[in-house]
C-alpha positions as CSV (number, residue, x, y, z in Angstrom):
1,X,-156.1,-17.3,27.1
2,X,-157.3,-14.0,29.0
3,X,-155.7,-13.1,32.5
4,X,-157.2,-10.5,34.7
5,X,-154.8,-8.5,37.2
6,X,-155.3,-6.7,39.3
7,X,-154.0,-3.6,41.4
8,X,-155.2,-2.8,44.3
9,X,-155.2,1.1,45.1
10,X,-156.4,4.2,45.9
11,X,-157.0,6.5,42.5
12,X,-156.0,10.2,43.4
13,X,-152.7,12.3,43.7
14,X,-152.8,12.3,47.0
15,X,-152.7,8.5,47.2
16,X,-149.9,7.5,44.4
17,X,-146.7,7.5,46.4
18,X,-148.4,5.1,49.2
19,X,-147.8,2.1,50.7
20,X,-151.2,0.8,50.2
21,X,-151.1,1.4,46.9
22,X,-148.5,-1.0,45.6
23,X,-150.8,-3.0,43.4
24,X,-151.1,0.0,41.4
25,X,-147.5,0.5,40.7
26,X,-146.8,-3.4,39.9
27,X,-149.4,-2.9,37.4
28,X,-148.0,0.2,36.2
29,X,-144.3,-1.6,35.7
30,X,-146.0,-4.9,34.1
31,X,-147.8,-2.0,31.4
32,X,-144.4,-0.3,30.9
33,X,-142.9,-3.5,30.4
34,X,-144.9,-4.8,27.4
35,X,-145.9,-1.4,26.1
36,X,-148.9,-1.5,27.8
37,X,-151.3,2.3,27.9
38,X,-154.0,2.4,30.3
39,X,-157.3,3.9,29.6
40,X,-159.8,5.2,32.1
41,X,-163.3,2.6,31.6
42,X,-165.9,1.6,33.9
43,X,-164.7,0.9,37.3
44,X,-161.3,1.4,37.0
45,X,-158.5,2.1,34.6
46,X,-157.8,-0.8,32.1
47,X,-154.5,-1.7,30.0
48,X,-154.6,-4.6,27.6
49,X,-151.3,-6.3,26.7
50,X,-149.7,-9.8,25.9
51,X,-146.8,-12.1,27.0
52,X,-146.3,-15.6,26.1
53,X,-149.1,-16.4,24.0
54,X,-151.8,-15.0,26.6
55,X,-153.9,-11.7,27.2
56,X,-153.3,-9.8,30.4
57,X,-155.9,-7.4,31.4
58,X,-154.8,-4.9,33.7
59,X,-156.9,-3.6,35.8
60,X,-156.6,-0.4,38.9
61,X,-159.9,-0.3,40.3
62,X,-161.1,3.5,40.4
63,X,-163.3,2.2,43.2
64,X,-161.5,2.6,46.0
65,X,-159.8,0.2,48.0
66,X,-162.5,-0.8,50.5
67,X,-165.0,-1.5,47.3
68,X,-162.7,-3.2,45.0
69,X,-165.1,-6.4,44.8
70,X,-167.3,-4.1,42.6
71,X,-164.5,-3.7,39.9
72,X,-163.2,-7.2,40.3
73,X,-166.8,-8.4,39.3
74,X,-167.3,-6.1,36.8
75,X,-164.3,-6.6,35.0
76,X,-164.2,-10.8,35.6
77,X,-167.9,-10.8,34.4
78,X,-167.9,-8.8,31.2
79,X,-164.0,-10.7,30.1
80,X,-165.6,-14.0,30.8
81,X,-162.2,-14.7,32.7
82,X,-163.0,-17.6,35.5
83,X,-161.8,-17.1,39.2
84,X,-158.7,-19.3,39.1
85,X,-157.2,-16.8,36.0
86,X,-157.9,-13.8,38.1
87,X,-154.7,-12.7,40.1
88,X,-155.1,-9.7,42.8
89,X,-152.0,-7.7,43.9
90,X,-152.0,-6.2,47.5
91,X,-150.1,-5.1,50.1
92,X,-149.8,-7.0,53.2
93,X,-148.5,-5.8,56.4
94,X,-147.9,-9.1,57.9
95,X,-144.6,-9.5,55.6
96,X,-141.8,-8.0,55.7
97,X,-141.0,-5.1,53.3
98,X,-139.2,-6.9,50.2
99,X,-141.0,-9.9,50.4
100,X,-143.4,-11.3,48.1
101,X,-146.0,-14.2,48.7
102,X,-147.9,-16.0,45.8
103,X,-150.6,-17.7,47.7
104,X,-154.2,-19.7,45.7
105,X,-156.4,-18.9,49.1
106,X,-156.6,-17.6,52.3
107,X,-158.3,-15.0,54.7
108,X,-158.1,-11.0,54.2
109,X,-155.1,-10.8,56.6
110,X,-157.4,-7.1,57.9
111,X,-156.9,-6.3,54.3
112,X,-160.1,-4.0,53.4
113,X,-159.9,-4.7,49.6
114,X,-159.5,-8.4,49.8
115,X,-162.5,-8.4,52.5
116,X,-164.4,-6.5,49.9
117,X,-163.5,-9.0,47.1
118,X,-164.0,-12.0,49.1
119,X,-167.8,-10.8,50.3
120,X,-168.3,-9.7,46.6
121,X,-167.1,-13.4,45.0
122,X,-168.3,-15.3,47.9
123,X,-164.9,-16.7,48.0
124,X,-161.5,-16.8,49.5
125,X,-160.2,-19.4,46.9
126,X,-158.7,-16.8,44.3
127,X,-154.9,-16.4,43.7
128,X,-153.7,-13.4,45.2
129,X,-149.8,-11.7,45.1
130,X,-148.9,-10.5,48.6
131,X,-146.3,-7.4,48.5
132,X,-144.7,-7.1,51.9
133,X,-144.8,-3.1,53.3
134,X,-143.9,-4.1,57.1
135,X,-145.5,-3.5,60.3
136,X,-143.0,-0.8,61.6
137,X,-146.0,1.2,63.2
138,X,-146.9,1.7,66.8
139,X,-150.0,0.2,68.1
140,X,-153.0,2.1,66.7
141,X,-151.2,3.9,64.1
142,X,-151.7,1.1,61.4
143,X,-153.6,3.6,58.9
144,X,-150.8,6.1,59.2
145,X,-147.9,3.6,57.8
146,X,-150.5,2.0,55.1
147,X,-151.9,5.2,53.8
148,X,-148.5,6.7,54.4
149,X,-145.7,7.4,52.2
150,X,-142.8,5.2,51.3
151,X,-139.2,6.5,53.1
152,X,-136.2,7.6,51.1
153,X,-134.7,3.9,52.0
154,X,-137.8,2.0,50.9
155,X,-137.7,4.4,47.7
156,X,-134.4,3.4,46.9
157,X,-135.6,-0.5,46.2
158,X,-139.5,0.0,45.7
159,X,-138.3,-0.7,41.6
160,X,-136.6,-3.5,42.2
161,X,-139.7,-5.4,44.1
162,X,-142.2,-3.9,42.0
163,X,-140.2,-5.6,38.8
164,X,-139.6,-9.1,41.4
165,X,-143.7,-8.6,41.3
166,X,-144.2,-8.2,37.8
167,X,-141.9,-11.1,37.2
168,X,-144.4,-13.4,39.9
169,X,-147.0,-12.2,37.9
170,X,-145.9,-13.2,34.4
171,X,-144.9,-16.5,36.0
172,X,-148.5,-17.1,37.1
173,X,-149.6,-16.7,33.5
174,X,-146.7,-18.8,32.5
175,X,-146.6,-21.7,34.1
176,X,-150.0,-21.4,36.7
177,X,-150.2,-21.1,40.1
178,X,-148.4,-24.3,41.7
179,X,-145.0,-23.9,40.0
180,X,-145.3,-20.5,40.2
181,X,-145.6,-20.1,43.9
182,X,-142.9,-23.3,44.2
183,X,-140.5,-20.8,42.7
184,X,-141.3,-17.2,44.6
185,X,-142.0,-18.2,48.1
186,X,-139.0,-19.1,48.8
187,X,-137.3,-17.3,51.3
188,X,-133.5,-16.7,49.1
């Protein structure tokens, strides 16, 4: 059974140590986990590797956040993988920093890559990993915190949620979507 996950991000130096671009590093720690290389293909860059039985198909759009629908189509069409296999990684604003939310549906949140991905599937029924960077920003300066670099503090535990993530992530292939999110949203 084929899985496709996927990062969300910005490709570029200049992007890598953002907050924004968390759905890029879980990626990158579920790859390093299982030995996983990526290559650069059509749309985005693509690592292929296995747990439990199943095929995960990692997937960092090189498309740019605000058209990430593009690559999720691309990639969802030419794997044959169905929407409720699909999982999308992203960082939210409305939780916390440190907390993770599996969710199956639900609105963009003011999220630019899931608004792209739910225009480009016609959907907002597709199971979605929510990585929690905060809202400690003053009014207007929402931009500057997303696009902006994690602190020294956040640094010191950004491994230790991006492997919590990678763990909700293998869970989801594991055991699906409604045991899965039974175990991580809990608030412990």
């Amino acid at each position: 059974m084929k899985y496709l996950i996927i990062g969300l991000g910005n490709p570029g130096a200049e992007y890598e140590d953002t907050r924004h671009n968390i759905g890029f590093r879980v990626v990158d720690t579920i790859a390093d986990a299982h030995g996983g290389l990526f290559s650069s293909e059509r749309h985005g860059a693509v690592s292929t590797v296995h747990f439990k039985g199943r095929t995960l198909i990692l997937l960092k759009p090189s498309t740019f956040m605000n058209l990430s629908g593009k690559s999720v189509r691309y990639w969802m069409d030419s794997e044959k993988i169905p929407i409720e296999r699909i999982l999308i990684i992203a960082d939210d604003i409305n939780l916390p920093f440190e907390k993770i939310r599996l969710r199956g549906k639900g609105s963009d949140g003011g999220h630019n890559g899931l608004k792209d991905i739910q225009s480009v599937l016609g959907s907002t029924v597709y199971p979605r990993l929510r990585v929690g960077i905060g809202d400690q920003f003053s009014i207007g300066h929402q931009i500057n915190h997303v696009l902006g670099e994690w602190t020294k503090e956040e640094g010191l535990i950004l491994q230790e949620i991006s492997v919590r993530s990678q763990k909700a992530v293998e869970s989801f292939c594991a055991i699906g979507l409604e045991r899965s999110m039974n175990a991580i949203n809990t608030d412990k």
